[in-house]
N, CA, C and O atoms as a GROMACS GRO file, in nm:
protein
  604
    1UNK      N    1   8.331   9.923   9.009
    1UNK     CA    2   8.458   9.912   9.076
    1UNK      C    3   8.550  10.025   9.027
    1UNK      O    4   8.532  10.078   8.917
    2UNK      N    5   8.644  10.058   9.109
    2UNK     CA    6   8.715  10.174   9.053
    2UNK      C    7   8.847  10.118   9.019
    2UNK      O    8   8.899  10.011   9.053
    3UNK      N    9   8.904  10.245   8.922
    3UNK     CA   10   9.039  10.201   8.906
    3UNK      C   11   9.096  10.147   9.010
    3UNK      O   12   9.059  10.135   9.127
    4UNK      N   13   9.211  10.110   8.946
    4UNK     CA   14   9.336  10.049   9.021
    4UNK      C   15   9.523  10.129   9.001
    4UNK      O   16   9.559  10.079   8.894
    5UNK      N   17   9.573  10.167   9.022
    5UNK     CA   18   9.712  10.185   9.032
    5UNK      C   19   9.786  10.080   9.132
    5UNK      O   20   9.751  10.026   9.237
    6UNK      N   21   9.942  10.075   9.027
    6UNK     CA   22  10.009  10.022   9.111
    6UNK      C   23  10.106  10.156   9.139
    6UNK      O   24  10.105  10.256   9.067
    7UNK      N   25  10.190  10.139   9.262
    7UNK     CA   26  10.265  10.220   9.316
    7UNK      C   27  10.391  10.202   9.368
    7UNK      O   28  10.390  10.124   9.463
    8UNK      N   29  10.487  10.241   9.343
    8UNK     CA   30  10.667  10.227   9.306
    8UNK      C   31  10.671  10.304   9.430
    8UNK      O   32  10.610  10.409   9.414
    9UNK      N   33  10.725  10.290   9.560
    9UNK     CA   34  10.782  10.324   9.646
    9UNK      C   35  10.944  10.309   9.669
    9UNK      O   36  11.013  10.209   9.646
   10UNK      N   37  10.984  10.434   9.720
   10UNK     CA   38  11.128  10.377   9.724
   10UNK      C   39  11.161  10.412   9.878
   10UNK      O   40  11.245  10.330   9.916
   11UNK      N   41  11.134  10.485   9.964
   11UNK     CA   42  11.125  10.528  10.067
   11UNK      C   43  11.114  10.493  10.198
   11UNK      O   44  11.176  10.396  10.242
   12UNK      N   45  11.003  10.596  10.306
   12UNK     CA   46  10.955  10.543  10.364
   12UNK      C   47  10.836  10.432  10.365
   12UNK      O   48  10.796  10.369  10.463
   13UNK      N   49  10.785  10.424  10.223
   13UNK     CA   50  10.636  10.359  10.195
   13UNK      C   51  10.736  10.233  10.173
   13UNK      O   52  10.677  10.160  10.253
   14UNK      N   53  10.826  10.163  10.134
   14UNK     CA   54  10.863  10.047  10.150
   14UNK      C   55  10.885   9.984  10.241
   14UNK      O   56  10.942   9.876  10.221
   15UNK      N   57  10.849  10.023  10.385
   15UNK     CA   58  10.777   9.968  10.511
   15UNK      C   59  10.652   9.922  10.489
   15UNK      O   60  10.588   9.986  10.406
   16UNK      N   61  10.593   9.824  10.541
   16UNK     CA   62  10.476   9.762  10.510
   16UNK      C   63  10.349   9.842  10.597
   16UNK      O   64  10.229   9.856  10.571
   17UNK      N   65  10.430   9.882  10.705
   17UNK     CA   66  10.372   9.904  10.844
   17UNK      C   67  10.388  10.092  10.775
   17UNK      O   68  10.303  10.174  10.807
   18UNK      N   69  10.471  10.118  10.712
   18UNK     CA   70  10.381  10.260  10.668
   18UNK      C   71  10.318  10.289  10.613
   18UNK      O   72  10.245  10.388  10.615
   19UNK      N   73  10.335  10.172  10.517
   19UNK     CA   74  10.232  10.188  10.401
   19UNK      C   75  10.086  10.193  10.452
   19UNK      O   76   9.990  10.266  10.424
   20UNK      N   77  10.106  10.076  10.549
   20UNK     CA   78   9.918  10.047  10.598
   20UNK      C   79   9.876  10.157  10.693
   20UNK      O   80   9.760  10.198  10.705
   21UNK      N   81   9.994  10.206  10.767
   21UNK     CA   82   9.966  10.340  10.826
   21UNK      C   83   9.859  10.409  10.754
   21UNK      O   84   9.739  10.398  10.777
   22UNK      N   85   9.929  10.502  10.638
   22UNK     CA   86   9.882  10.609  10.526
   22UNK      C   87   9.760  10.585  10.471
   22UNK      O   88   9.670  10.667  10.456
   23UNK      N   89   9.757  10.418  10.427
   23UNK     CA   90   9.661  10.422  10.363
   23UNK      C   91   9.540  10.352  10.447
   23UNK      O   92   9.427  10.381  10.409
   24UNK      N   93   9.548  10.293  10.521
   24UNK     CA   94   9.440  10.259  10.627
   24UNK      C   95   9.407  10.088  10.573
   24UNK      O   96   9.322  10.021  10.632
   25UNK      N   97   9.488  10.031  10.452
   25UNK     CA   98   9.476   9.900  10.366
   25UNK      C   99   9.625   9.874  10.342
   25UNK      O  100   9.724   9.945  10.331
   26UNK      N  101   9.586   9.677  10.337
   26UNK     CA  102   9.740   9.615  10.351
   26UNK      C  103   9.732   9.586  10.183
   26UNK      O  104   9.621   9.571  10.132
   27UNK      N  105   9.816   9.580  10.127
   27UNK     CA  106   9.828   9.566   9.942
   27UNK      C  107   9.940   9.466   9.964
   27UNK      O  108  10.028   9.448  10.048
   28UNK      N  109   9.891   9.399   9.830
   28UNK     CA  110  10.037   9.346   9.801
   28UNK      C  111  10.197   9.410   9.686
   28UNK      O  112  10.209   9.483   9.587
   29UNK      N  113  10.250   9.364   9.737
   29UNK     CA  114  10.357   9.347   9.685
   29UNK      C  115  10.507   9.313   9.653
   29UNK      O  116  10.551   9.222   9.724
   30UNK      N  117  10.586   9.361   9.573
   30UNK     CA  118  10.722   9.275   9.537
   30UNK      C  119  10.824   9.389   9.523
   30UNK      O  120  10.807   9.510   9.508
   31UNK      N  121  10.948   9.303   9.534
   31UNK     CA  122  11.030   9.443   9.500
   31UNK      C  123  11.015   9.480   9.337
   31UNK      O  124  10.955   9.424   9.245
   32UNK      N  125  11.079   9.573   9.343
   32UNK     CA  126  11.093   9.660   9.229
   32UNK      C  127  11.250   9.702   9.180
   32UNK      O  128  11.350   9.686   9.251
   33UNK      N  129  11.249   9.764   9.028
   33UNK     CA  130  11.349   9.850   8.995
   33UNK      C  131  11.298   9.991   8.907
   33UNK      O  132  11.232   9.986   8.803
   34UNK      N  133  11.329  10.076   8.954
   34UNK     CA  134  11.263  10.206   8.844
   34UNK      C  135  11.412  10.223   8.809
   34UNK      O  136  11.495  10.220   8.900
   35UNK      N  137  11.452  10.244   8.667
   35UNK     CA  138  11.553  10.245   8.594
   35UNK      C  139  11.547  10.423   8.583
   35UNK      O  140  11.444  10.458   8.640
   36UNK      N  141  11.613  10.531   8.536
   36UNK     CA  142  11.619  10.657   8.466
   36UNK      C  143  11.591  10.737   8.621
   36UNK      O  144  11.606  10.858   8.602
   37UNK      N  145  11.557  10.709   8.758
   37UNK     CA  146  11.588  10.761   8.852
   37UNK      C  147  11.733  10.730   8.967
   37UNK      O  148  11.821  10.644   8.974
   38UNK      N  149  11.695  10.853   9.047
   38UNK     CA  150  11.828  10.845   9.160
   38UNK      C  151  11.692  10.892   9.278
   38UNK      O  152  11.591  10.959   9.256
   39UNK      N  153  11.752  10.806   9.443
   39UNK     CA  154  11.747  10.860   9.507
   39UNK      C  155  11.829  10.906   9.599
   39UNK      O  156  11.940  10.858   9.620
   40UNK      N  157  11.769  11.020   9.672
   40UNK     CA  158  11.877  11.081   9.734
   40UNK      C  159  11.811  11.114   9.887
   40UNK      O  160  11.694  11.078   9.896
   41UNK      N  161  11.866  11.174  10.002
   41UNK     CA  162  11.834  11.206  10.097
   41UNK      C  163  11.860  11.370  10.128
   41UNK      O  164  11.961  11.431  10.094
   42UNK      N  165  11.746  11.426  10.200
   42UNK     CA  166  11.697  11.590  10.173
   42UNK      C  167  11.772  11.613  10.302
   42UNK      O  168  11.782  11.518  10.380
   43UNK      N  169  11.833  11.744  10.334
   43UNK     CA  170  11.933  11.800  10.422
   43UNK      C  171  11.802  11.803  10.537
   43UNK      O  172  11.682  11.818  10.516
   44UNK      N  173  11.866  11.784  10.647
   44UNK     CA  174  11.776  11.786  10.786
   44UNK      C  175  11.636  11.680  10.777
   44UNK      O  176  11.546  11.712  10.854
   45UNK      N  177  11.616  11.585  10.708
   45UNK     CA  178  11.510  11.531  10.687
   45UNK      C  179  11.562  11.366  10.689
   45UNK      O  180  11.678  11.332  10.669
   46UNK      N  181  11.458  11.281  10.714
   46UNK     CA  182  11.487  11.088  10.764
   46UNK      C  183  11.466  11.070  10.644
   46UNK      O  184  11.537  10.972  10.624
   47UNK      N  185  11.410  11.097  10.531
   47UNK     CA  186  11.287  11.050  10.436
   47UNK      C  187  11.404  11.096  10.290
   47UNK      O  188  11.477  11.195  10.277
   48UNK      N  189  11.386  10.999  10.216
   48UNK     CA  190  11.455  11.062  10.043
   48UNK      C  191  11.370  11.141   9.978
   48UNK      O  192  11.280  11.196  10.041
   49UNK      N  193  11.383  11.159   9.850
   49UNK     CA  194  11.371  11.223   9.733
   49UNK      C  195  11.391  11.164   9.589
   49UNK      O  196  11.508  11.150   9.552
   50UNK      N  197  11.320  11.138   9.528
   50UNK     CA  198  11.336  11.088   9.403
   50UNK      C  199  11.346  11.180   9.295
   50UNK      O  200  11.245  11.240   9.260
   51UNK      N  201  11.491  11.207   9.217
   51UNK     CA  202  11.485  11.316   9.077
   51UNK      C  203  11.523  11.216   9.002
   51UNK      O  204  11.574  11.113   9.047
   52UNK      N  205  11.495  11.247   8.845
   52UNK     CA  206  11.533  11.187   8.748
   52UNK      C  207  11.659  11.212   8.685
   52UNK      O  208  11.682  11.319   8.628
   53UNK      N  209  11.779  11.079   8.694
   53UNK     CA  210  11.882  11.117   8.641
   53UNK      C  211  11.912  10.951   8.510
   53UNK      O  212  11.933  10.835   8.547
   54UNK      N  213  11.906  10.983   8.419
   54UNK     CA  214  11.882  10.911   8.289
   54UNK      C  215  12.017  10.757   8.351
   54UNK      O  216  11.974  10.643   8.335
   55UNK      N  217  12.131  10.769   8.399
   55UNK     CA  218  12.226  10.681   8.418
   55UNK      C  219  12.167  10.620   8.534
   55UNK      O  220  12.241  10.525   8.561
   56UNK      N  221  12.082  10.624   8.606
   56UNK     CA  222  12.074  10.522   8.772
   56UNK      C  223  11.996  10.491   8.758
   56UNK      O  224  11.926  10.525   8.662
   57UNK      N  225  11.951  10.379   8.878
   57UNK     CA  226  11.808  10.344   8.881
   57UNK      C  227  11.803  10.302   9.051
   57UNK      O  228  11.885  10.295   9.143
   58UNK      N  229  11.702  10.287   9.040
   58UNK     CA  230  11.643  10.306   9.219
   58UNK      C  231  11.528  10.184   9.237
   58UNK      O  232  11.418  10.170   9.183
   59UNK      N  233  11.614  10.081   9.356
   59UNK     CA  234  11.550   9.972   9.377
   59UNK      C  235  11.422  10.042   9.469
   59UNK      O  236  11.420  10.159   9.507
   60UNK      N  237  11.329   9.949   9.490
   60UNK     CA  238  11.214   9.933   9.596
   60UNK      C  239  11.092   9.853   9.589
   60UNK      O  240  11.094   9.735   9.554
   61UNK      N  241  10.999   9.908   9.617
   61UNK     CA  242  10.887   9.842   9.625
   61UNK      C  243  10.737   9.856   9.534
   61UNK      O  244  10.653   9.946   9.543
   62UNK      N  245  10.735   9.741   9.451
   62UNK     CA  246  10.564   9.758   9.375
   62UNK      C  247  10.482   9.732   9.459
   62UNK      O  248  10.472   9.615   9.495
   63UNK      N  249  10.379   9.858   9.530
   63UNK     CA  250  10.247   9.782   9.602
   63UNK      C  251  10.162   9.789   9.419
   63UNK      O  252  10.173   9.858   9.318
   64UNK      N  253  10.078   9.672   9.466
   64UNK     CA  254   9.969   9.590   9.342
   64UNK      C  255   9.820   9.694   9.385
   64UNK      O  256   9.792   9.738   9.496
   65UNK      N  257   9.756   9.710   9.274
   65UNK     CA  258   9.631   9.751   9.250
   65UNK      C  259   9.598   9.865   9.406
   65UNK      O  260   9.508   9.841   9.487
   66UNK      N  261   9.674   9.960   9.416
   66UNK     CA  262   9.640  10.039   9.498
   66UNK      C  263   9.538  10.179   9.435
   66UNK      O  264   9.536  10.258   9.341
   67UNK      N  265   9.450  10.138   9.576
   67UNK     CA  266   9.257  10.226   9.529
   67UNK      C  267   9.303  10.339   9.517
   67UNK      O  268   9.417  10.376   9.541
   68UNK      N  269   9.155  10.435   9.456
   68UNK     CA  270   9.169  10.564   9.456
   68UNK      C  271   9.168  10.649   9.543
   68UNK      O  272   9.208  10.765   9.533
   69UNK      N  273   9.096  10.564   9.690
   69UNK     CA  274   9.094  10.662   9.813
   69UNK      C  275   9.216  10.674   9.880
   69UNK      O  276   9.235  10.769   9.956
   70UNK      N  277   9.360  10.529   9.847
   70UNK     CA  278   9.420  10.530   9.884
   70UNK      C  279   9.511  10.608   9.880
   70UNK      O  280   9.581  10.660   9.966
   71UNK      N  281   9.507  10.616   9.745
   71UNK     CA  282   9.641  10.670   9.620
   71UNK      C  283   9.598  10.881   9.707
   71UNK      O  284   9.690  10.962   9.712
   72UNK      N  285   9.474  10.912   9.752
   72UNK     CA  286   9.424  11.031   9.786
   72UNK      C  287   9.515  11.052   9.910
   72UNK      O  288   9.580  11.156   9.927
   73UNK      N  289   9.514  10.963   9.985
   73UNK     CA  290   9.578  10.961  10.133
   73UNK      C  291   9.712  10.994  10.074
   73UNK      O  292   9.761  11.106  10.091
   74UNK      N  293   9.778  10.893   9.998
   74UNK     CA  294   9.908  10.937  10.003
   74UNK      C  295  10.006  11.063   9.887
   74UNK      O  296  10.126  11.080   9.868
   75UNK      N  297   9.905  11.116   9.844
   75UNK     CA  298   9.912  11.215   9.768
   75UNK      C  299   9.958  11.362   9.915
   75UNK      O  300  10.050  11.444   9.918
   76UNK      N  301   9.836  11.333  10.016
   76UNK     CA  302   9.867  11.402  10.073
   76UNK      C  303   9.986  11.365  10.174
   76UNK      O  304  10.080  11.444  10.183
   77UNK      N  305   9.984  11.286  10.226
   77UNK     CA  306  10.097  11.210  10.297
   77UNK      C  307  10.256  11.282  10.262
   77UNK      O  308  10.326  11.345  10.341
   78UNK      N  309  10.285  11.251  10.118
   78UNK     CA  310  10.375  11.299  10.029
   78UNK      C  311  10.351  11.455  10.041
   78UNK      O  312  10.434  11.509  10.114
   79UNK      N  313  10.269  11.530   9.992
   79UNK     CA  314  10.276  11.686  10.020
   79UNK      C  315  10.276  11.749   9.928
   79UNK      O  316  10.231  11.710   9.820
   80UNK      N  317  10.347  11.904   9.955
   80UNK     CA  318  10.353  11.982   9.815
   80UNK      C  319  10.482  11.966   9.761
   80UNK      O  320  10.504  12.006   9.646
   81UNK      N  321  10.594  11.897   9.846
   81UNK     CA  322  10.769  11.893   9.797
   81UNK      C  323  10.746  11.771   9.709
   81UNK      O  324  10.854  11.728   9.668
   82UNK      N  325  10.611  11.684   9.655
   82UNK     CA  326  10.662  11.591   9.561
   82UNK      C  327  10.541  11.573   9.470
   82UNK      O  328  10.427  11.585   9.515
   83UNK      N  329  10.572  11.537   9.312
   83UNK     CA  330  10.447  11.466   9.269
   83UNK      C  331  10.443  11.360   9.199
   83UNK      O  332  10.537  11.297   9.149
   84UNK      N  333  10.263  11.330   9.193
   84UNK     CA  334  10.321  11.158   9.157
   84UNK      C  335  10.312  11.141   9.017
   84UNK      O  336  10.192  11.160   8.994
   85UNK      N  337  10.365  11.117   8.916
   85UNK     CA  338  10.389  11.118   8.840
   85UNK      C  339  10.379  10.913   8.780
   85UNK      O  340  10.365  10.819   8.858
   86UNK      N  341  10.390  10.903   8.627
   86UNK     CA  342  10.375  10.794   8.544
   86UNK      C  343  10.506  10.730   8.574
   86UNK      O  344  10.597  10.813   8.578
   87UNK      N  345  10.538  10.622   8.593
   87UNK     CA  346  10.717  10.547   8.545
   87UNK      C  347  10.664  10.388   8.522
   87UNK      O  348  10.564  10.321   8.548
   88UNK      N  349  10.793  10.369   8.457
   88UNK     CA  350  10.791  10.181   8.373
   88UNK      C  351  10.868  10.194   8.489
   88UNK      O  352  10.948  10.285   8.510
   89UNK      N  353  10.830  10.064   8.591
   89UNK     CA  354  10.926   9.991   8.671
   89UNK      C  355  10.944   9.839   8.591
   89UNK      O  356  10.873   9.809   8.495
   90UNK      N  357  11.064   9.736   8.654
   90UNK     CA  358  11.085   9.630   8.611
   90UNK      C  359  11.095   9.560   8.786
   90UNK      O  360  11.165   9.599   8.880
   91UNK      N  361  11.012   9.463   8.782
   91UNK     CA  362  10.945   9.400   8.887
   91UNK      C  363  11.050   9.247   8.931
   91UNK      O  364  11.141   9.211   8.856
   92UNK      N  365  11.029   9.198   9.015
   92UNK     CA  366  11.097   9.082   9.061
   92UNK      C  367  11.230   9.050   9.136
   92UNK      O  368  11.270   9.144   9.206
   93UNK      N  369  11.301   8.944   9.136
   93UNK     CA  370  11.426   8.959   9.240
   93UNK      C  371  11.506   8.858   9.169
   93UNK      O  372  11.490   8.748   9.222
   94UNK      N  373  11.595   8.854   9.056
   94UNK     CA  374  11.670   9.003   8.974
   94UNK      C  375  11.527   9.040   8.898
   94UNK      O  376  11.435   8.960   8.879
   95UNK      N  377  11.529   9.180   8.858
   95UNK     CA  378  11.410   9.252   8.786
   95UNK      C  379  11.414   9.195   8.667
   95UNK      O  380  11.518   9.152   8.616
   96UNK      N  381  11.285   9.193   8.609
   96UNK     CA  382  11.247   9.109   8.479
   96UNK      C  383  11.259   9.237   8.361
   96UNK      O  384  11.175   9.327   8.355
   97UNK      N  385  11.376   9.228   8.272
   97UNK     CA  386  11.356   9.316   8.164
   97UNK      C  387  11.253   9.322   8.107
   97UNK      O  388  11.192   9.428   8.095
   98UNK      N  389  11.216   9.222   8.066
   98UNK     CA  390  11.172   9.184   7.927
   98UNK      C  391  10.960   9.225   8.021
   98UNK      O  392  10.856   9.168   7.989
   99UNK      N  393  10.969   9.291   8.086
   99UNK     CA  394  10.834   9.296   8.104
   99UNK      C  395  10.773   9.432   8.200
   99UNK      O  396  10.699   9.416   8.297
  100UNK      N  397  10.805   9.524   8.166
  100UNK     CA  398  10.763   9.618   8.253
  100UNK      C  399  10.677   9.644   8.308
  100UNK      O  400  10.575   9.603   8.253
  101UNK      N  401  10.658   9.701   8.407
  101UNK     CA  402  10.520   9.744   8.498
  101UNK      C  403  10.505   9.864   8.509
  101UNK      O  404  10.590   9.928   8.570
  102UNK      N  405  10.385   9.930   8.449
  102UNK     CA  406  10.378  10.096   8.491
  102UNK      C  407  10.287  10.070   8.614
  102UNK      O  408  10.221   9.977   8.660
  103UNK      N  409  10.316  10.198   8.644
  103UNK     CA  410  10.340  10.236   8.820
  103UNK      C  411  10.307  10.397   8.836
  103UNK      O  412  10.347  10.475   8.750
  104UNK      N  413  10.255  10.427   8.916
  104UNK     CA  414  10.333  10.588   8.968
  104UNK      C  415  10.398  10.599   9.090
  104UNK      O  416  10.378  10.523   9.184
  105UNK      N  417  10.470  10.685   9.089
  105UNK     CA  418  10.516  10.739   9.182
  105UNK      C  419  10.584  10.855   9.244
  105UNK      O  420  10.554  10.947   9.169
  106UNK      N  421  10.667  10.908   9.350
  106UNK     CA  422  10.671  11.031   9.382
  106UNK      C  423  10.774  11.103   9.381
  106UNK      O  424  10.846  11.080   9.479
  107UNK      N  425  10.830  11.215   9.282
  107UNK     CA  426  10.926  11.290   9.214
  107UNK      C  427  10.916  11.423   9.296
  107UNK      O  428  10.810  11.484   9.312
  108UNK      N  429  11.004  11.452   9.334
  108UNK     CA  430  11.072  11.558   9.452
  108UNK      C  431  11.043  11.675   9.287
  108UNK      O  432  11.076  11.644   9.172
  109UNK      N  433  10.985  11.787   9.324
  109UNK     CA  434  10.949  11.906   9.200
  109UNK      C  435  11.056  11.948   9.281
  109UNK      O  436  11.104  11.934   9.393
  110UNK      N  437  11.082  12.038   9.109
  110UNK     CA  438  11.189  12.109   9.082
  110UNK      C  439  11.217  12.228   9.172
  110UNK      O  440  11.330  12.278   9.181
  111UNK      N  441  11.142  12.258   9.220
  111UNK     CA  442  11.158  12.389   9.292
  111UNK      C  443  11.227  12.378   9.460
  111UNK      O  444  11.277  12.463   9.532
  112UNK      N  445  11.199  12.217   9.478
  112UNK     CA  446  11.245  12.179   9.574
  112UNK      C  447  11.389  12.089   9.632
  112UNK      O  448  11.423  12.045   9.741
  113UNK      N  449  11.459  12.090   9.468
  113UNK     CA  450  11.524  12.003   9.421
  113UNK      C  451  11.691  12.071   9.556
  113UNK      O  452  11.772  11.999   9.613
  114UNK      N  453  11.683  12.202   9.560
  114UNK     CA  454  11.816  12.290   9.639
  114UNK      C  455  11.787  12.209   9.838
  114UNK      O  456  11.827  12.256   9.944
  115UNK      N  457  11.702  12.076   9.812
  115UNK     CA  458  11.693  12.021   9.949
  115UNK      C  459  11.773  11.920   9.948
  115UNK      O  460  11.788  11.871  10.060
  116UNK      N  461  11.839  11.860   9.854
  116UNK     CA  462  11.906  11.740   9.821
  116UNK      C  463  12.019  11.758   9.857
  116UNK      O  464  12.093  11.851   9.824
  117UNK      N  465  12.049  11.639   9.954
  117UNK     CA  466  12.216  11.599  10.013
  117UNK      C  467  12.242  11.573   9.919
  117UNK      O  468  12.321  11.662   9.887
  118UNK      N  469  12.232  11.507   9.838
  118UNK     CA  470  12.296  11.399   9.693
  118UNK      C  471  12.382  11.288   9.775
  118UNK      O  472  12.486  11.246   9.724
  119UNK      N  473  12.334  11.230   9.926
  119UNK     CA  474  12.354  11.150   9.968
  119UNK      C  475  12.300  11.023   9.949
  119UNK      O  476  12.178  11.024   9.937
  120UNK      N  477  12.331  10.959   9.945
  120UNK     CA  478  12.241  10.836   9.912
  120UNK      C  479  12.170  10.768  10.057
  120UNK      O  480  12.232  10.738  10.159
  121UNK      N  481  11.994  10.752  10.027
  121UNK     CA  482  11.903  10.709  10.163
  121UNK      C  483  11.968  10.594  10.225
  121UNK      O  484  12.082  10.571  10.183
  122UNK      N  485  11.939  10.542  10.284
  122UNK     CA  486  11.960  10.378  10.350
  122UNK      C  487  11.869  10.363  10.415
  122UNK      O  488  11.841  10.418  10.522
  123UNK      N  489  11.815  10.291  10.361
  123UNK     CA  490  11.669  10.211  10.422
  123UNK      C  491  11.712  10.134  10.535
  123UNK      O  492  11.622  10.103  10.613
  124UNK      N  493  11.830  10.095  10.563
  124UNK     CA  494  11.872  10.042  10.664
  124UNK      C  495  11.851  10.107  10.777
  124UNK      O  496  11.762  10.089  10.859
  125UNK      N  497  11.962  10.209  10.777
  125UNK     CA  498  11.937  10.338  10.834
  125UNK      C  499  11.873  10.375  10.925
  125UNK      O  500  11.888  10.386  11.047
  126UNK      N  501  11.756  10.405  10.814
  126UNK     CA  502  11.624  10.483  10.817
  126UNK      C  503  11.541  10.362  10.961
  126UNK      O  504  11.516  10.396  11.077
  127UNK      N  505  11.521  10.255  10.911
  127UNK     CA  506  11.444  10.151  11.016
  127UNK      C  507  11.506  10.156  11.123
  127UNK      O  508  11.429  10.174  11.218
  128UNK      N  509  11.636  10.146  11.159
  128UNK     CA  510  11.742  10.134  11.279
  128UNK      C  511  11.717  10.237  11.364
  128UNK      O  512  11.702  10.227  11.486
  129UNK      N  513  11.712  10.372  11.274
  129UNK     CA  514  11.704  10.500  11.391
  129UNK      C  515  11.586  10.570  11.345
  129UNK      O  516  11.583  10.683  11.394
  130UNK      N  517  11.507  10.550  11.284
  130UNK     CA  518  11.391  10.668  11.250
  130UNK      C  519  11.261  10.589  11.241
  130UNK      O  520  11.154  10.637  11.277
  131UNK      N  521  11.270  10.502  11.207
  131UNK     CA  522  11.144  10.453  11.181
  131UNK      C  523  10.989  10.430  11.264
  131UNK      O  524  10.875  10.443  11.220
  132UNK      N  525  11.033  10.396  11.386
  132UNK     CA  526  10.986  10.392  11.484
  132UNK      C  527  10.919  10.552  11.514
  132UNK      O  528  10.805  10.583  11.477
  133UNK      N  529  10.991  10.624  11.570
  133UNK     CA  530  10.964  10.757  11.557
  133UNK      C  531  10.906  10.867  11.487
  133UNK      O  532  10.858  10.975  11.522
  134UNK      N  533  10.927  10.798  11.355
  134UNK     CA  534  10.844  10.857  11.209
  134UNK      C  535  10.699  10.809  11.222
  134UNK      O  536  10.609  10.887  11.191
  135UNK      N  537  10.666  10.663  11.274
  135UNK     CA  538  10.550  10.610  11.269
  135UNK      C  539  10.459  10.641  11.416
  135UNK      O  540  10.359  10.580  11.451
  136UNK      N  541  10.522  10.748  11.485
  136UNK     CA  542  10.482  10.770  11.589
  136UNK      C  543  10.423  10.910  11.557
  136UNK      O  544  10.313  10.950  11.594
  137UNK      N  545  10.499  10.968  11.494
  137UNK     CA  546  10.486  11.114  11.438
  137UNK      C  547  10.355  11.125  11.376
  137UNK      O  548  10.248  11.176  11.410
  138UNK      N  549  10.392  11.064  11.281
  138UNK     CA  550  10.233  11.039  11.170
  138UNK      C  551  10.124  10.986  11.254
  138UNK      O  552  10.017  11.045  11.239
  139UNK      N  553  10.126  10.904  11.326
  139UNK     CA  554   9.987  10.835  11.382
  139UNK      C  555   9.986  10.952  11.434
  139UNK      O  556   9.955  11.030  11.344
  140UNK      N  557  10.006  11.019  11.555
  140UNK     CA  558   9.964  11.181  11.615
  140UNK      C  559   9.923  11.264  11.572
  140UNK      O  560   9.860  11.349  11.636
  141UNK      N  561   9.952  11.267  11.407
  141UNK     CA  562   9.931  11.368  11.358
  141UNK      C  563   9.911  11.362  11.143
  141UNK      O  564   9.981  11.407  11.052
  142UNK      N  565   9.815  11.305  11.146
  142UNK     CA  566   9.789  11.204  11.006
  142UNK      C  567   9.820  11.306  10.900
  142UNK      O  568   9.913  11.316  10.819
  143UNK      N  569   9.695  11.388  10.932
  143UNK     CA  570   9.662  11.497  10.765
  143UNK      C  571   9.748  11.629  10.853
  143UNK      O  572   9.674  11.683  10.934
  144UNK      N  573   9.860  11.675  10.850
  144UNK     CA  574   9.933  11.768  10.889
  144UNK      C  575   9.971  11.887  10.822
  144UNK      O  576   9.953  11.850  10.706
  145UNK      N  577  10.008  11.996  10.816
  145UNK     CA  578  10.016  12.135  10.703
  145UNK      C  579  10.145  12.043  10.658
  145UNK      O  580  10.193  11.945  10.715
  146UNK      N  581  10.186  12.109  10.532
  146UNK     CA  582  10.335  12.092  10.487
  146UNK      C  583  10.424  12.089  10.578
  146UNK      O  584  10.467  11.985  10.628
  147UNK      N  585  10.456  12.196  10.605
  147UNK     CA  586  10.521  12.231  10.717
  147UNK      C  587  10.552  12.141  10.858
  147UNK      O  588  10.661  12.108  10.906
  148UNK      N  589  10.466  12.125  10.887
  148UNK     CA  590  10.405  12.015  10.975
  148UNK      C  591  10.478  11.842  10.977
  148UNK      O  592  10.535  11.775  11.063
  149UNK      N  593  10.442  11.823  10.850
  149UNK     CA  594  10.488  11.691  10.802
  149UNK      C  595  10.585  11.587  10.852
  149UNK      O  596  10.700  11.632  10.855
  150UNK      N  597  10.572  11.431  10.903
  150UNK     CA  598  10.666  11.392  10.946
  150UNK      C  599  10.739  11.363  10.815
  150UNK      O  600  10.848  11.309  10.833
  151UNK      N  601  10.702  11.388  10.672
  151UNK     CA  602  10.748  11.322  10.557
  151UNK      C  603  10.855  11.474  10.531
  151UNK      O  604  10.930  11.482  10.434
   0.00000   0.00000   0.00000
């Protein structure tokens, strides 16, 4: 059997229906808190950005025991503007201190950082006017250049 990862979404992957998009499998999971991040929303783009700023923290979503073929899909999904990187999330609804969950997930690199509104996302938002359209994008067009990308 192969590893397992869990995976801290804060984004578009905290849709259930994108998640299973990307990865072609339904996972479970719960909300989340990753503490020592911010997210933010990228100029001309539906989709956030996660940088590390030591004072915030950024609610979302733990998917549970996500595979290695999966975690492959959404490596690319995500692109070259992010990587996935190690974080302690705190899990539940209020989040459980006293018990952390490592996780990975996906950190907007530095080089890409001059894309940031320093607006804050809204997942609200995002479902109301983009979502639909984002999931239309991607099904048309799965494994896409960077460039390309509905992400």
């Amino acid at each position: 059997m192969s590893p397992t990862s869990n995976v801290f979404a804060y984004g578009t992957l905290t849709f259930a229906q994108v998640m299973e998009t990307v990865t072609n499998t339904v996972f479970a999971h719960e909300p989340a808190l990753l503490p020592g991040f911010a997210r933010y929303g990228l100029r001309g783009e539906s989709y956030p950005a996660l940088i590390q700023e030591a004072a915030r923290a950024t609610d979302g979503i733990l998917w549970r025991d996500v595979d290695e073929a999966s975690l492959q899909r959404l490596d690319a999904f995500e692109g070259e503007w992010y990587e996935r990187v190690i974080v302690s999330t705190r899990v539940g609804d209020p989040p459980d201190e006293s018990a952390p969950v490592q996780a990975v997930t996906y950190v907007l690199v530095e080089t890409q950082h001059r894309r940031l509104n320093r607006r804050r996302w809204s997942r609200d938002r995002f479902e109301a006017h983009h979502l639909a359209q984002f999931l239309r994008r991607y099904r048309s067009n799965p494994s896409p250049s960077p460039s390309q990308s509905p992400r």
